[in-house]
N, C-alpha and C positions, 0 to 999 in steps of 0.2 A: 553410720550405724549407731543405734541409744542403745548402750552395754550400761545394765547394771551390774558393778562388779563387785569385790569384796578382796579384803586387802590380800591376801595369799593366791590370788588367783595372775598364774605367770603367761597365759597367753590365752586370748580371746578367741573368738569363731571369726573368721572372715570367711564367710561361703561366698562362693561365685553364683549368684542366686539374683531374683528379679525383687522377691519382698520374705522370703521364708530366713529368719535369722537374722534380718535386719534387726532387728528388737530381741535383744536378750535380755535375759535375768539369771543370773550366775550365781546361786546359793552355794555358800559353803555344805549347811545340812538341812533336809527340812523331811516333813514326812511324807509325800508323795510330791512330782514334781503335774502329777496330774490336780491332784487340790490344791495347789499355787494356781496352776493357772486358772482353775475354775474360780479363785478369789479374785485375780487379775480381770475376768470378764465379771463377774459379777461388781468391780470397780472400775468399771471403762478404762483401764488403763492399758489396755493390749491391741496392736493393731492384727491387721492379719499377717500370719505367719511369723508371728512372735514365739519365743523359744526359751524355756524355763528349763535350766541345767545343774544338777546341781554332783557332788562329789560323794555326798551321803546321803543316803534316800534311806528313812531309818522303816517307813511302812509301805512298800511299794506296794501297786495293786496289779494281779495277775487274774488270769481267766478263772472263770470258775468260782471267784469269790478268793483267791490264792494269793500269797505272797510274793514278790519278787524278791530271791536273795541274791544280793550285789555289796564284795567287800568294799569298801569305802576309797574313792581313790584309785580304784581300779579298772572301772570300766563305764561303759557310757549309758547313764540315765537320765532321760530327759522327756520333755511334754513337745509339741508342737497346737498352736495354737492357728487354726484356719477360718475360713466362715465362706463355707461351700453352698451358698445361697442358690446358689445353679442346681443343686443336688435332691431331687426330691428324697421324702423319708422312707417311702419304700426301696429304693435303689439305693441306700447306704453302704450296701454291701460292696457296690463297686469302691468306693471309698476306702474299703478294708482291703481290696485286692492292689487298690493301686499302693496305697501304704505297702503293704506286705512286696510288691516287687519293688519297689525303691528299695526298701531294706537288704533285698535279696541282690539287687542292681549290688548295693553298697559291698554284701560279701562277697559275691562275683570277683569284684576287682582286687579283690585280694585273697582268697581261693582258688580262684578259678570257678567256669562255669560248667562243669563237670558233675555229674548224675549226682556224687556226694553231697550235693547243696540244695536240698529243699526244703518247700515253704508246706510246712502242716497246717493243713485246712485247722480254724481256718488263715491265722496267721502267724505262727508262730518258728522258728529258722532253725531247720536243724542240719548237722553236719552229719553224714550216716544215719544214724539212731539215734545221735546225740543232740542236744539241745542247748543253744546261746545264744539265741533272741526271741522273745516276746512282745507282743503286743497290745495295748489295750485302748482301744477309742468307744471316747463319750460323748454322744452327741445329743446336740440341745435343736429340738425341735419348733419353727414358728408353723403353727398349721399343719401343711403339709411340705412343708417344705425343712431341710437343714438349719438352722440360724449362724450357729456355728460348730467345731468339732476339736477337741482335744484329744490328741495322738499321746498316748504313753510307748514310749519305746523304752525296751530294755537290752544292752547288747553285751555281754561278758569278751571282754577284751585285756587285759591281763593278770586276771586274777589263776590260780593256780589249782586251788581246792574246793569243792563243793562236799555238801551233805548229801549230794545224792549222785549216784553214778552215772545217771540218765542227762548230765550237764556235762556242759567241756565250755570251753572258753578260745578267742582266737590267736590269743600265747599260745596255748595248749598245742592248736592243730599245727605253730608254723613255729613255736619253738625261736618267737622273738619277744620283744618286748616293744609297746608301741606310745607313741605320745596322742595321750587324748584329745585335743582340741583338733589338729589335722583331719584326722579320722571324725569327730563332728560335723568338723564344714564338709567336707565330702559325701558325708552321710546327709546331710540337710538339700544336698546338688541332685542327689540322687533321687530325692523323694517329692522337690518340685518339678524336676523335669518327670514324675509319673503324674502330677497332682497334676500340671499343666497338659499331661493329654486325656486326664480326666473331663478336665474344664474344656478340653475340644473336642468334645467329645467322642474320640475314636475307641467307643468300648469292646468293639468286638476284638479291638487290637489288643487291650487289656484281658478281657475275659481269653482270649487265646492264649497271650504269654504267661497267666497264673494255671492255666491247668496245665500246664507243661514245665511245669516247677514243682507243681500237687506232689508232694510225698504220698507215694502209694497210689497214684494216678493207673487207673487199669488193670490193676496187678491182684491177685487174691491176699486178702490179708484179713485178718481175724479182730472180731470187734466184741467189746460188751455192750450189749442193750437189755434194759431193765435187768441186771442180774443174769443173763442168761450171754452164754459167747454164741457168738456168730461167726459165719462166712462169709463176707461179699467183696464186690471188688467198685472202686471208687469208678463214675461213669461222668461225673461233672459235679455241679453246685449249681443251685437254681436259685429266681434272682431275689430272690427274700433271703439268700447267704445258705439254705441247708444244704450239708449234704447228703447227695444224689447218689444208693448203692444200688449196686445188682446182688440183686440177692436168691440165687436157683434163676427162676425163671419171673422173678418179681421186683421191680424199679421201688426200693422206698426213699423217702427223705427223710432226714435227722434233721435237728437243731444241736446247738453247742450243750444243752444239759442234757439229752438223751442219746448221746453215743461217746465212748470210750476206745482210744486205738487199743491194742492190747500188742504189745515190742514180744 
C-alpha cells in the first residue's frame, strides 16, 4: 500500500479492500480533503480509490454550499477518490446511494441496524433526529459519461460538543471513545463492497436497500418549499436523484435547493 505519511501519524489504514485505500495521503491539516484530492487528479498522481485523510480539515465542504464542523483530531474526514467510467452522468445518483449505504453499512456495525439509523435523502446519516455524517461527491464528467468522482465524507466520531443541537457524534450515542484509523479501514470495506455492486450492476438491489433507510420513507412529515411549509409524505427518489412527495393527491419532485425537511 503507497502511504503518504506525516511524522505524528501513529497508525495507517489497512482496509481489507481490492484497490479503495491502497493509496493514501495522510495530512496533518489542510482545508478540504475534497480540494486535495481534486489537486491530486488534476496532477495525475492518484489511482483509483485513492484516500486523502487528514486530522484537520480547517474548510470543509457541506451540502448547500455549508461548512463541515469537525474538532481536530477527533473524528473522521476524509475524500475517496474513484473513476466510475461504467457510470453514466445521468445516473450519478446511484453513486450517491451506494456511497450513502456504505456509510450507513459502516454505522450499522456499530449501532446497530435499528429504525434509529437513517440515511437523509439525500445522503446525509442521522441517529434519531440527530445528525453525524455528511456527504459531499463531485464528479467530473467526460461526455456522457463519469471520468472520475470524489467522495467527501464527514463522520463525528469522538468529538463531544457541537454549536448546534441538531448534531451528536458516535462517542455521544455509545458513550466510548474510539481509535480513528480502525474505524477508517472499516469504513473504506464498507463503501467498496457497495461501490463494487454498483459496478455489477445489481441497482434495483441498491435502489431497494437506500429507501428502506430513507429517513422519513412513507411517513407524513412537514417540509419548506419556496417559503411556504408543506405536507407530504416521501414515496421514493427518481433517477435524476430528486425527491419524490405525495403531496394531497399530487406526486411532486424536488431537487436539493428547493426543499427543506423541517424537525
Amino acid at each position: 500500500m503507497n502511504v503518504t505519511k506525516y511524522e505524528n501519524q501513529v497508525e495507517p489504514l489497512s482496509p481489507h479492500t481490492l484497490f479503495t485505500g491502497r493509496q493514501v495521503h495522510w495530512l496533518p491539516e489542510c482545508a478540504s480533503t475534497n480540494s486535495e484530492a481534486q489537486l491530486l487528479l488534476g496532477e495525475n498522481r492518484a489511482t483509483d480509490g485513492c484516500v486523502v485523510i487528514t486530522d484537520k480539515q480547517t474548510a470543509g465542504k457541506g451540502q448547500r454550499g455549508n461548512t463541515w464542523e469537525a474538532q481536530p483530531g477527533e473524528n473522521l474526514t476524509l475524500s475517496v477518490i474513484w473513476r466510475p467510467a461504467f457510470l453514466a452522468a445521468q445516473d450519478q445518483f446511484l453513486l450517491s446511494q451506494a456511497v450513502a449505504l456504505g456509510v450507513h453499512d459502516w454505522a450499522g456495525t456499530l449501532l446497530g441496524f435499528g429504525n434509529a439509523l437513517r440515511v437523509k435523502w439525500p445522503n446525509d446519516l442521522l441517529y434519531g433526529n440527530q445528525k453525524f455524517g455528511g456527504i459531499l461527491i463531485e464528479n467530473t464528467l467526460n461526455g456522457t459519461m463519469i471520468q472520475h468522482s470524489v467522495v467527501g465524507i464527514g463522520l463525528n466520531v469522538n468529538q463531544q460538543e457541537f454549536g448546534v443541537p441538531t448534531a451528536t457524534s458516535l462517542g455521544l450515542l455509545t458513550g466510548r471513545a474510539y481509535a480513528l484509523a480502525p474505524l477508517a479501514s472499516r469504513l473504506l470495506e464498507c463503501l467498496e463492497r457497495r461501490y463494487l455492486q454498483l459496478r455489477a450492476g445489481r441497482i434495483a438491489a441498491l435502489r431497494y436497500d437506500y429507501l428502506h433507510v430513507l429517513y422519513r420513507y412513507q411517513e407524513p412529515h412537514s417540509f419548506e418549499v419556496g417559503g411556504q411549509q408543506i405536507t407530504g409524505e416521501i414515496v421514493g427518489v427518481d433517477d435524476a436523484g430528486r425527491l419524490a412527495l405525495q403531496v394531497q393527491d399530487q406526486l411532486r419532485h424536488f431537487d436539493l435547493k428547493e426543499i427543506r425537511y423541517l424537525l
